[in-house]
N, C-alpha and C positions, 0 to 999 in steps of 0.2 A: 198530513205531513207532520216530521217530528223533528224537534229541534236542539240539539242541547247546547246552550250557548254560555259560553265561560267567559267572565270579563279576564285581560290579559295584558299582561305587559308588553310581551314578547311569544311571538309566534311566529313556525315556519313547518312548510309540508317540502318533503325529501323524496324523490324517484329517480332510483337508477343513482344514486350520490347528487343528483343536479337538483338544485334548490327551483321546485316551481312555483312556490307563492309563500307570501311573508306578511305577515300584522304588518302595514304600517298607512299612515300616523301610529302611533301608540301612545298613550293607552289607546286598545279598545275590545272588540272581540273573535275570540277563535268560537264559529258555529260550526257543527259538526249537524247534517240534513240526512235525515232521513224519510224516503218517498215511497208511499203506497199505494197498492194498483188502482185506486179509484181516485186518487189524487187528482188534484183540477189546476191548472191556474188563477182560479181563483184564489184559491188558497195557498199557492207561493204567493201572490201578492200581497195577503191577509198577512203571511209569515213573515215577509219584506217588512213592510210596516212596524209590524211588534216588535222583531229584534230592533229598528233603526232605534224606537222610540222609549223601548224598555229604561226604565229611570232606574238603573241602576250605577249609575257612579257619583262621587263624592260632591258635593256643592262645597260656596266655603265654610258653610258649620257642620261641614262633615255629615252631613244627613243624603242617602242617597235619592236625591232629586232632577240627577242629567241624565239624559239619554247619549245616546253615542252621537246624534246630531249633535245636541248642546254641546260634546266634547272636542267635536272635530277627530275625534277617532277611527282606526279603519277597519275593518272588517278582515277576517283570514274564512272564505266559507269553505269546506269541503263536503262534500259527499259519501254517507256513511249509511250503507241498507242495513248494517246489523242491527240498529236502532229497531227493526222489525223482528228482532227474534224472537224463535216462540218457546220457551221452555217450557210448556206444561205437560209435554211427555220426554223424561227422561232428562237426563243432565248434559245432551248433546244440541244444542239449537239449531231449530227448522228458522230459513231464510224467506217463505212459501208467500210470506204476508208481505214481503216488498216489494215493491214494483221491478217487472225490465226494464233493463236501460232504455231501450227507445223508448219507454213512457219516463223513466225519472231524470234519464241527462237534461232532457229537455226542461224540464220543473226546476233540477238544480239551478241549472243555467237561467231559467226566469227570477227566481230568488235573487240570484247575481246581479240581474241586470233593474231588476226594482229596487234592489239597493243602492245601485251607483245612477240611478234617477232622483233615487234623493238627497242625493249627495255625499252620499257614504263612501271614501275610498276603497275598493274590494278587489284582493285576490282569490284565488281558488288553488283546490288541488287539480288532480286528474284524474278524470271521471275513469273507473274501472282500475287504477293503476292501485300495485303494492304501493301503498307510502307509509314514508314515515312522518309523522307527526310528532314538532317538538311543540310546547308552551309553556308560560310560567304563567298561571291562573292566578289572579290576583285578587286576595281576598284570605282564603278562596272564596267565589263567587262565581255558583256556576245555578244556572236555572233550566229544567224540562217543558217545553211548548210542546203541544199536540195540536193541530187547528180540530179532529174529531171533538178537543174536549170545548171548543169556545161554542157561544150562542152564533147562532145563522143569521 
């Protein structure tokens, strides 16, 4: 699974004009999940985790040492297969490397629900839907998770 997770002020996902999910507490962060066909739940769990505990936001001497637990912040996740694109033939990107949705909604959706296990307030987009994505990255501060790249 691939992650890219942006600390944020302010975040919100748009279908159809109707607002269906929104950062809040905030601070905290917009993940953007990307799912691949060999993808396990294990490894949305492993990703749950990482994002909750990532010590990325400010303590009070300013050094970043909290996690989004520490912050009380909430989570905006949505679901993004581009994150698998393959550009190594041509300037047009093959999709081939990410999962179907019957294998990834189901992963996104455990991401979600390991996060709000550990307390993390979490919205979402919608799975397969045009959205639009607003946020204001804060920082900027945005990090790349792979679970292929951790140790087992």
């Amino acid at each position: 699974m691939r992650a890219v997770v942006q600390r944020a002020t302010r975040g919100q996902v748009t279908v159809d004009a109707e607002i269906v999910g929104e950062l809040s507490p905030s601070p905290g962060l917009v993940v953007l999940v990307g799912v691949g066909p060999e993808d396990t739940e294990a490894q949305a769990l492993l990703l749950a985790d990482k994002i909750a505990e990532l010590r990325i936001f400010a303590d009070d001497a300013g050094k970043t040492n909290r996690s989004l637990l520490d912050v009380g912040g909430g989570a905006l996740v949505i679901s993004q297969f581009t994150l698998f694109a393959d550009l190594r033939r041509g300037r047009r990107p093959g999709f081939t490397g990410a999962a179907l949705p019957d294998v990834a909604a189901p992963l996104v959706e455990r991401v979600i629900a390991a996060l709000r296990a550990l307390g993390v307030a979490v919205q979402g987009g919608r799975f397969g839907a045009d959205m639009q994505v607003e946020l204001v990255n804060d920082g900027p501060f945005t990090i790349l998770l792979d679970t292929d790249l951790w140790p087992n």
